[in-house]
VOPAGU-2260 file (C-alpha; in pm, 1 decimal, decimal comma):
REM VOPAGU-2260
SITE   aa  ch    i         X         Y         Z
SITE  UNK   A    0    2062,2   -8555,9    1450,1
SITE  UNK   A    1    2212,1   -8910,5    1489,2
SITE  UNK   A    2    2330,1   -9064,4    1801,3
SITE  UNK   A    3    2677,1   -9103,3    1837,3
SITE  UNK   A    4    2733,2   -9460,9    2001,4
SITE  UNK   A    5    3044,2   -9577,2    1963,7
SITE  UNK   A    6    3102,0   -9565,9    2371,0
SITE  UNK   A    7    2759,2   -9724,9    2397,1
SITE  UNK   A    8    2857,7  -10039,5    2237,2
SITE  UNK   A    9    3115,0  -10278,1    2241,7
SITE  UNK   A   10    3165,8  -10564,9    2069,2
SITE  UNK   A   11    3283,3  -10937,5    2266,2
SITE  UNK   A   12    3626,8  -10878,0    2117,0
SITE  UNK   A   13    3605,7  -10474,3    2171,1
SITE  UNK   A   14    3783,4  -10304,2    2465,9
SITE  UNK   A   15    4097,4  -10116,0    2571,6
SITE  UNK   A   16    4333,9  -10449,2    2746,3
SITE  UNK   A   17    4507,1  -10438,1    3051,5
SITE  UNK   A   18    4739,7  -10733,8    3134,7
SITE  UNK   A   19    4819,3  -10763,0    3482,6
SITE  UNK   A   20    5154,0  -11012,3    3522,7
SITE  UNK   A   21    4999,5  -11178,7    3850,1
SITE  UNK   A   22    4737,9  -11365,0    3600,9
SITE  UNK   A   23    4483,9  -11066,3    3470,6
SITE  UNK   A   24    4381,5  -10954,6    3192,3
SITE  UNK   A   25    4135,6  -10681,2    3234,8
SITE  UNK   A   26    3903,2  -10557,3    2927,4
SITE  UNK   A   27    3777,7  -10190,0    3016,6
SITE  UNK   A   28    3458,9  -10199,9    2845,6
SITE  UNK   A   29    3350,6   -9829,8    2987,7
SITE  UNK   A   30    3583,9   -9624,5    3182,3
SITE  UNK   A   31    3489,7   -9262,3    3345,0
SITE  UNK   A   32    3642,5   -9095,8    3036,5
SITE  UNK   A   33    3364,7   -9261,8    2830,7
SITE  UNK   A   34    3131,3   -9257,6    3064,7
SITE  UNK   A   35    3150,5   -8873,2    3256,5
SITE  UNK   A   36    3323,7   -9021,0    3527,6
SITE  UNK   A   37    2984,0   -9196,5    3646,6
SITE  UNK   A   38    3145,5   -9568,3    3620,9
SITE  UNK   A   39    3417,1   -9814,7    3496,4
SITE  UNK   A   40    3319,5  -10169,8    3378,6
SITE  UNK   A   41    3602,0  -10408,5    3292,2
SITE  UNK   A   42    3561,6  -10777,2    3227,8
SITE  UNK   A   43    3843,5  -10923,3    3433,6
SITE  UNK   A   44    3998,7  -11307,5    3317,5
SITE  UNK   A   45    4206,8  -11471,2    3614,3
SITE  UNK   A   46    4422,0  -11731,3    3656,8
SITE  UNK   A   47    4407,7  -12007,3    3923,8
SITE  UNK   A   48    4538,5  -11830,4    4244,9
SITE  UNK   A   49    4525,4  -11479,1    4110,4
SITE  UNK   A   50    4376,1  -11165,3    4333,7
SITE  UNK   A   51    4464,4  -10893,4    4522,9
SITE  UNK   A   52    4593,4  -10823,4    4840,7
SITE  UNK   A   53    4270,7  -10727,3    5098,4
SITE  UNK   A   54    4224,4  -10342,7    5040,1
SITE  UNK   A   55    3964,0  -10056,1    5063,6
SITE  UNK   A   56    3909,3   -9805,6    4782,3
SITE  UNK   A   57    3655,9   -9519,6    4743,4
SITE  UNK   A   58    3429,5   -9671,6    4458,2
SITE  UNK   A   59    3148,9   -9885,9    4534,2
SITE  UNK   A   60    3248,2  -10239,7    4350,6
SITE  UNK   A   61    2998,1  -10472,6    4173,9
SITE  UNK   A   62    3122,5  -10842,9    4101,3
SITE  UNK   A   63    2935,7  -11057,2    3867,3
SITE  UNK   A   64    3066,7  -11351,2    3822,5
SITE  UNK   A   65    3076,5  -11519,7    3478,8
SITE  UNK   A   66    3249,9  -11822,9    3504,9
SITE  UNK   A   67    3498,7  -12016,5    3774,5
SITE  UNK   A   68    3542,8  -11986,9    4141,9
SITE  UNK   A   69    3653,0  -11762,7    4360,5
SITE  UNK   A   70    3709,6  -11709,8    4762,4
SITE  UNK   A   71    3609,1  -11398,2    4822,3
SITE  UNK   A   72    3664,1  -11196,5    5193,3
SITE  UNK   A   73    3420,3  -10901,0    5270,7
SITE  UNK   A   74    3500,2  -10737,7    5607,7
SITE  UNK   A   75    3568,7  -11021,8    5827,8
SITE  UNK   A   76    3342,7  -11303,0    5641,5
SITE  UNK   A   77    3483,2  -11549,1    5362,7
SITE  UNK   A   78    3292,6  -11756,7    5085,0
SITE  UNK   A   79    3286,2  -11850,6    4786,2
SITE  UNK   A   80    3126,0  -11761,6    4483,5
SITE  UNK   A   81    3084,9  -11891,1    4111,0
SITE  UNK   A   82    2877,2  -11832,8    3761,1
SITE  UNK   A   83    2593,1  -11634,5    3790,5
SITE  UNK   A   84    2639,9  -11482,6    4182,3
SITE  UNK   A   85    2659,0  -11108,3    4251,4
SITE  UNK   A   86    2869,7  -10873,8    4527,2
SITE  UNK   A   87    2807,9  -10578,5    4620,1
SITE  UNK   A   88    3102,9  -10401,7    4812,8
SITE  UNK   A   89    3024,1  -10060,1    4963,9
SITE  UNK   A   90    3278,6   -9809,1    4954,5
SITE  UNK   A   91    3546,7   -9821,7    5209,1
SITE  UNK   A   92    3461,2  -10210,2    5344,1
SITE  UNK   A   93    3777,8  -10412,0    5304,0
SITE  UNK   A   94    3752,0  -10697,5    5081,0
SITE  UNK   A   95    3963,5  -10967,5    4856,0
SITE  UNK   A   96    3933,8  -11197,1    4618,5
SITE  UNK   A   97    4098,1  -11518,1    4518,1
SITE  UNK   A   98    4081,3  -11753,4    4178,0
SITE  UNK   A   99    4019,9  -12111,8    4309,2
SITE  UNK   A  100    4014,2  -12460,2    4125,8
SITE  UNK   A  101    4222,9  -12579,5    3835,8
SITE  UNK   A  102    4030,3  -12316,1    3623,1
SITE  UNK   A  103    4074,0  -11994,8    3524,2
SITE  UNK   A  104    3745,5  -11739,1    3646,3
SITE  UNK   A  105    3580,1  -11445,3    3476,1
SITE  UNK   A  106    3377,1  -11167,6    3623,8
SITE  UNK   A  107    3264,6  -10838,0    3508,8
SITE  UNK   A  108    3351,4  -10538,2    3762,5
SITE  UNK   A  109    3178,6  -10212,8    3813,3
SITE  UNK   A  110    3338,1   -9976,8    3991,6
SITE  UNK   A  111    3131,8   -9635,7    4100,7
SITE  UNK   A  112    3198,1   -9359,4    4057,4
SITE  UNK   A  113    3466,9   -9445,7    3748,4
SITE  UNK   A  114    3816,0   -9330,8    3749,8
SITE  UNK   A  115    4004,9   -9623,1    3877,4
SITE  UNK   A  116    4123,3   -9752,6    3529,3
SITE  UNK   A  117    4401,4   -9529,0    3567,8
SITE  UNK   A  118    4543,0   -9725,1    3922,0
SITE  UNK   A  119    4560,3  -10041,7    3667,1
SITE  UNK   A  120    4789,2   -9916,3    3381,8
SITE  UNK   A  121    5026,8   -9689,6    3673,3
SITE  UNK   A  122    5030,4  -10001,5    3857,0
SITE  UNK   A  123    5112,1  -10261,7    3607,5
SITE  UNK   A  124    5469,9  -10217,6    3558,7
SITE  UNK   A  125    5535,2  -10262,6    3940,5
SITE  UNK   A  126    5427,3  -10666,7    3900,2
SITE  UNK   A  127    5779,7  -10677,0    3732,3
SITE  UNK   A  128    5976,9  -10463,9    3928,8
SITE  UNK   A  129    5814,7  -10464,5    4254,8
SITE  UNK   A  130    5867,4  -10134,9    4428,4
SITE  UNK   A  131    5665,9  -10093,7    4740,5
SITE  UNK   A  132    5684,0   -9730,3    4811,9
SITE  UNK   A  133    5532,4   -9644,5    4456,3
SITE  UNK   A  134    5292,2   -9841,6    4481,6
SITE  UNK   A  135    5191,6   -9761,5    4788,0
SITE  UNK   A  136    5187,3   -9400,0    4664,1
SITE  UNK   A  137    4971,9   -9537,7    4311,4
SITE  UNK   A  138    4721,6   -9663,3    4535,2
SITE  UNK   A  139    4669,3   -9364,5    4744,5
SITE  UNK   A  140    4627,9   -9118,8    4465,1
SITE  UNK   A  141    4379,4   -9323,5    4346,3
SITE  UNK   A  142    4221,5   -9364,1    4726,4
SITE  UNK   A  143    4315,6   -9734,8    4803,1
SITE  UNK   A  144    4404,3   -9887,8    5044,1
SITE  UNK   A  145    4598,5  -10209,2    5118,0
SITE  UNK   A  146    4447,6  -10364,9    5464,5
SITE  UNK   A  147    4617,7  -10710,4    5447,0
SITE  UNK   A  148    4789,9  -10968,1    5286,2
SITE  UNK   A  149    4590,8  -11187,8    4948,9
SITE  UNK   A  150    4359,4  -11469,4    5043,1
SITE  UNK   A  151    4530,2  -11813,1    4955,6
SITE  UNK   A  152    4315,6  -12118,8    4926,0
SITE  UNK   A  153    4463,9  -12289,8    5240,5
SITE  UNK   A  154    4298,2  -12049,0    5477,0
């Protein structure tokens, strides 16, 4: 019998894209359909002053951080991290994240258990046509959050 491992590995280049209009683009490299609903992993590309507002959500998150620098909030404590540092964000702890410098970032996300692609691609077409309500009502079917406004570098 041969193994079947064409969800096991993906090529650099390989991935379902995601482009967010507020300066993502998100490569799902294992998302709970490929992976039993145990985990998504998406490499995530920013631009300078990219992130989200602060928010909760019911995965535990893993950041690695491959290249830039970001300002990152966890519960009530803000720092900043770059290549090569880790976060760990329990389930349900408020957090943000912000793109800082004159460069764009990269990290590699984890979220556990997977299912949370599917908040992305809903939520995509409201960064053009903004439309609170909905997404308001994306983010809870997908148990989010929103806690408060992004991070900006100034603060």
């Amino acid at each position: 019998m041969s193994l079947d491992i064409s969800r096991m590995f993906i090529r650099a280049s390989e991935g379902d894209s995601t482009f967010l209009a507020r300066g993502e683009f998100l490569t799902w490299k294992a998302t709970g359909e490929t992976t039993d609903g145990k985990y998504d992993q998406v490499e995530v590309v920013t631009l300078p002053g990219s992130g989200p507002a602060e928010h909760t959500h019911t995965q535990d998150e893993l950041f690695y951080f491959l290249a830039g620098n970001y300002k990152m909030k966890l519960g009530d404590q803000v720092f900043t991290a770059s290549a090569g540092d880790f976060v760990r964000i329990p389930a349900g702890v408020s957090h943000a994240w912000l793109c800082i410098g004159k460069n764009a970032g990269k990290v590699l996300l984890t979220y556990i258990p997977g299912g949370l692609r599917g908040f992305f691609e809903e939520a995509r077409e409201l960064y053009l046509t903004p439309d609170l309500a909905l997404g308001l009502a994306i983010a809870e079917k997908y148990g989010m959050v929103v806690t408060g406004p992004p991070l900006t570098e100034e603060e």
